[in-house]
C-alpha positions as CSV (number, residue, x, y, z in Angstrom):
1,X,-15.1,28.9,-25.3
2,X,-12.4,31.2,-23.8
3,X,-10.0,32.9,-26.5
4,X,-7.2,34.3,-26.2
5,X,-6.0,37.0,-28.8
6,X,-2.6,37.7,-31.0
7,X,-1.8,41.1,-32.4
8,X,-1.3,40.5,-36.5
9,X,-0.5,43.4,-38.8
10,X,-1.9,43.8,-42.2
11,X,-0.1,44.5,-44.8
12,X,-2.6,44.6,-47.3
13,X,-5.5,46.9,-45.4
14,X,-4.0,49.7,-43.1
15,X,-6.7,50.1,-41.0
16,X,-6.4,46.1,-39.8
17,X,-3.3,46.7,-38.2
18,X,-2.5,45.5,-34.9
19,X,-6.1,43.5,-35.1
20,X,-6.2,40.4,-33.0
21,X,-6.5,37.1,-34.4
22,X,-7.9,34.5,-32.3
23,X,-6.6,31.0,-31.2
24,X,-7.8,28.2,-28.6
25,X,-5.6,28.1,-25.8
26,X,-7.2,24.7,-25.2
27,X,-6.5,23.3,-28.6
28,X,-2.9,25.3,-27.9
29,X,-2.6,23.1,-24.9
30,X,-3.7,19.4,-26.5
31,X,-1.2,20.5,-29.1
32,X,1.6,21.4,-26.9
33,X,0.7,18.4,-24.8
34,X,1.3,15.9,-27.9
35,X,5.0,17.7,-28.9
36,X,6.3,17.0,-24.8
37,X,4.5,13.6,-24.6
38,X,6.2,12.3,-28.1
39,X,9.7,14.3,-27.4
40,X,9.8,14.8,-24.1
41,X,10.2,18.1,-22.0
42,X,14.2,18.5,-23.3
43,X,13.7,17.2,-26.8
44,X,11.0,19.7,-27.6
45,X,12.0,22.5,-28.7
46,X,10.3,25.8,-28.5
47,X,10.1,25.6,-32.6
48,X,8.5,22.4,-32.1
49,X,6.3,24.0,-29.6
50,X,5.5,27.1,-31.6
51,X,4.5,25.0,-35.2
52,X,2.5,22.9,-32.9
53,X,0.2,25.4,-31.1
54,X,0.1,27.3,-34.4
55,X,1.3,30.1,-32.5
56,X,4.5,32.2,-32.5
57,X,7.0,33.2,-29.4
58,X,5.8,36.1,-27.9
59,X,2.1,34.7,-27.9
60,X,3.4,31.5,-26.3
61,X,5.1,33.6,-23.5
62,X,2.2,35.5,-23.4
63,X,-0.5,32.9,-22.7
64,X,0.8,30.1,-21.0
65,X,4.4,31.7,-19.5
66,X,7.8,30.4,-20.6
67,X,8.6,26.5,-21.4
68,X,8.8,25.1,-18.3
69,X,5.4,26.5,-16.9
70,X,3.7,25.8,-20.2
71,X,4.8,21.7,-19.3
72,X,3.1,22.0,-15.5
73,X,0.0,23.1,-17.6
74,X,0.5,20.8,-20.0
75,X,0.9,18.4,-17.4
76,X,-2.7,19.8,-15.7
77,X,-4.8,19.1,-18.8
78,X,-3.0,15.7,-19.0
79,X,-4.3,15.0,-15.8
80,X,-7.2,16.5,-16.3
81,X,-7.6,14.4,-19.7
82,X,-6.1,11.4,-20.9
83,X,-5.4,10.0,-17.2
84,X,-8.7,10.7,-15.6
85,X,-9.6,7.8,-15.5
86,X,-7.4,7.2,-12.5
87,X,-9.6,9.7,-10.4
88,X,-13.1,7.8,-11.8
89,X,-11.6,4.7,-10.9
90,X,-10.8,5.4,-7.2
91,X,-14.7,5.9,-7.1
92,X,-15.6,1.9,-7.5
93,X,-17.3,0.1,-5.1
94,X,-14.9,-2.5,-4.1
95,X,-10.8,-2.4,-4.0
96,X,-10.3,-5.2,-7.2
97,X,-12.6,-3.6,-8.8
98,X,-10.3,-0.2,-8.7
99,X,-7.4,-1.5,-9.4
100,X,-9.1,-3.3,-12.5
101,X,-10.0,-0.2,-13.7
102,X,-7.1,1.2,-13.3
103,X,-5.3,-1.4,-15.3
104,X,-7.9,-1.6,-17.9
105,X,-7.8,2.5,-18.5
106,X,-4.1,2.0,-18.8
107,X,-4.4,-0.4,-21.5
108,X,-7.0,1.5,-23.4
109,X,-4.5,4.6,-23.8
110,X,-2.1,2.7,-25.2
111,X,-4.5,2.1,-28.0
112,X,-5.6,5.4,-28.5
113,X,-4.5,6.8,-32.0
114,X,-5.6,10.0,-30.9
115,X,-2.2,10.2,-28.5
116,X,1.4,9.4,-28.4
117,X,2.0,6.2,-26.5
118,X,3.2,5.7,-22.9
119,X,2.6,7.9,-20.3
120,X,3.9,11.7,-20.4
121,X,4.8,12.2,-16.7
122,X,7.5,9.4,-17.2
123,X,8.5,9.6,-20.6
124,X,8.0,13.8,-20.7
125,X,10.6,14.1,-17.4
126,X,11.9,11.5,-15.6
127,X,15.7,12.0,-17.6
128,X,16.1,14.8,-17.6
129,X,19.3,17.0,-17.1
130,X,19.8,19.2,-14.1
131,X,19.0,22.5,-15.3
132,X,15.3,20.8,-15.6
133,X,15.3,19.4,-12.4
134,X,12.2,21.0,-10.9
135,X,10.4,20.0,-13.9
136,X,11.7,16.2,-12.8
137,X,10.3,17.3,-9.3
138,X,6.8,18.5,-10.5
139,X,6.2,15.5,-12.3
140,X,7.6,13.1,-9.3
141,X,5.5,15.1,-6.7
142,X,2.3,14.1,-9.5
143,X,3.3,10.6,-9.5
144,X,3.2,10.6,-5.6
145,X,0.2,12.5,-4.8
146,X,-1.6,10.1,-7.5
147,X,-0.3,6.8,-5.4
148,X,-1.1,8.4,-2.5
149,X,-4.6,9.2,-3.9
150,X,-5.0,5.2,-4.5
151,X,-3.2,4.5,-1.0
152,X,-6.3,6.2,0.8
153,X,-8.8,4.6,-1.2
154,X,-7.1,1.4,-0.3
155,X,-6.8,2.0,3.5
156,X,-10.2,2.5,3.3
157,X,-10.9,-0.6,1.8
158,X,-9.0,-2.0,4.7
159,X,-11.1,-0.7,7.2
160,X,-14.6,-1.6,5.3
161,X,-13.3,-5.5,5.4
162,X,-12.8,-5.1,1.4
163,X,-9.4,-6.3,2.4
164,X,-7.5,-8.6,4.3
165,X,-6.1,-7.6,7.6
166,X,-2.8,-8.4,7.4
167,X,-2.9,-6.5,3.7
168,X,-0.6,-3.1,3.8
169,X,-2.6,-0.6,1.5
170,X,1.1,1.5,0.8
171,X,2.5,-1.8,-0.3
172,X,-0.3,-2.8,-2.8
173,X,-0.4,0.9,-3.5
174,X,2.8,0.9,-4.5
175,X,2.4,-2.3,-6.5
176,X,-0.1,-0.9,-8.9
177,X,1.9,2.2,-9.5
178,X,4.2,0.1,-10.7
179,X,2.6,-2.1,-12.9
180,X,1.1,0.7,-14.5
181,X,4.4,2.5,-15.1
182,X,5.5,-0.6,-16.6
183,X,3.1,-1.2,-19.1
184,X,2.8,2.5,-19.5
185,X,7.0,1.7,-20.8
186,X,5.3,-1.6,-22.8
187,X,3.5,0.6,-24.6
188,X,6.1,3.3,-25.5
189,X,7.7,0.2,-27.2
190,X,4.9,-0.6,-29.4
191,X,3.2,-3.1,-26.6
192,X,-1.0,-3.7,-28.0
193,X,-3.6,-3.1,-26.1
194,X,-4.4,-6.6,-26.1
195,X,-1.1,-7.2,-24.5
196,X,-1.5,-5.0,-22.2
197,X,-4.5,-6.3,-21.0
198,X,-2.6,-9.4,-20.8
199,X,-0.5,-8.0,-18.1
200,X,-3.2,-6.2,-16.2
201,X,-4.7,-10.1,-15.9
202,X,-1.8,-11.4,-14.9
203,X,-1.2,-8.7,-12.0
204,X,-4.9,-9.1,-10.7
205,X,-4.1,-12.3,-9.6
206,X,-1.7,-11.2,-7.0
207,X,-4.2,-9.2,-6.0
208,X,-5.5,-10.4,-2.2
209,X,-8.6,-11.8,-1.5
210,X,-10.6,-11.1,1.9
């Protein structure tokens, strides 16, 4: 495990002055992570931050840069964690069968007691003010490339006869984003997984058959 290292001084032994102390920038991240997805990127505070990652100011600037490039890593891990599902689901064998899983790893977060609920790239910076407005744009742009992402997979579908030819992969795309980012919203407001599950039924059966 990588570590990254803060100066502390001693004021009890001399000779330990200016000896690092160690903390896991990982950890750091999940921790930072829970403060933006709970409060959002303008509600947290760099206090909030700080007591969070257990670190102070000058080692938060020092590891992961200033508050807005701590979010776009915050935002990496979050990809790289809680949602990856979406990238394992693009790998099943048949079009339904993606957009199931999709649905279904969607619901599952939003039981998770291990994380805030909802989804952090809508709740974390979609209102935003204007002085954050590239962090609004980052998180956008991450939104888009993750329907594009499900757009391919579907046009390849298309062309493999998993779905009918007069079905329009950017449309149906587009459709699952947004049932996702609604129940994603559900679950911000206390929806169960159960119920959520509930609605990923329901928006299968739109779902076209060959």
């Amino acid at each position: 495990m990588i570590y990254l290292l803060i100066g502390m001084k001693s004021k009890s032994n001399p000779a330990a002055r200016g000896r690092p102390r160690a903390f896991d920038p990982e950890a750091a991240l999940d921790r930072a992570m829970h403060v933006f997805w709970a409060k959002g990127y303008e509600g947290a505070s760099l206090s909030d931050l700080t007591r969070a990652m257990r670190i102070n100011r000058p080692s938060l600037y020092a590891a992961f840069g200033n508050k807005e490039q701590l979010f776009r890593k915050v935002l990496d891990r979050y990809m790289d964690g809680p949602v990856a599902y979406f990238g394992k689901a693009l790998a099943a064998p048949k079009a339904r069968d993606v957009v199931e899983e999709i649905f279904l790893g969607t619901a599952r977060m939003g039981d998770d007691p291990r994380i805030p609920a909802g989804c952090l790239m809508v709740q974390g910076a979609l209102a935003v003010g204007d002085a954050a407005g590239s962090v609004r744009k980052d998180a956008a742009a991450r939104r888009a490339a993750s329907e594009a992402a499900l757009r391919r997979r579907l046009q390849r579908a298309k062309r493999e006869g998993d779905l009918p030819k007069n079905a329009d992969p950017a449309e149906l795309a587009s459709y699952v984003m947004t049932v996702v980012r609604g129940m994603a919203v559900q679950s911000a407001g206390g929806a169960t997984r159960n119920q959520l599950r509930r609605i990923a039924q329901i928006a299968l059966r739109a779902w076209p058959t060959s």
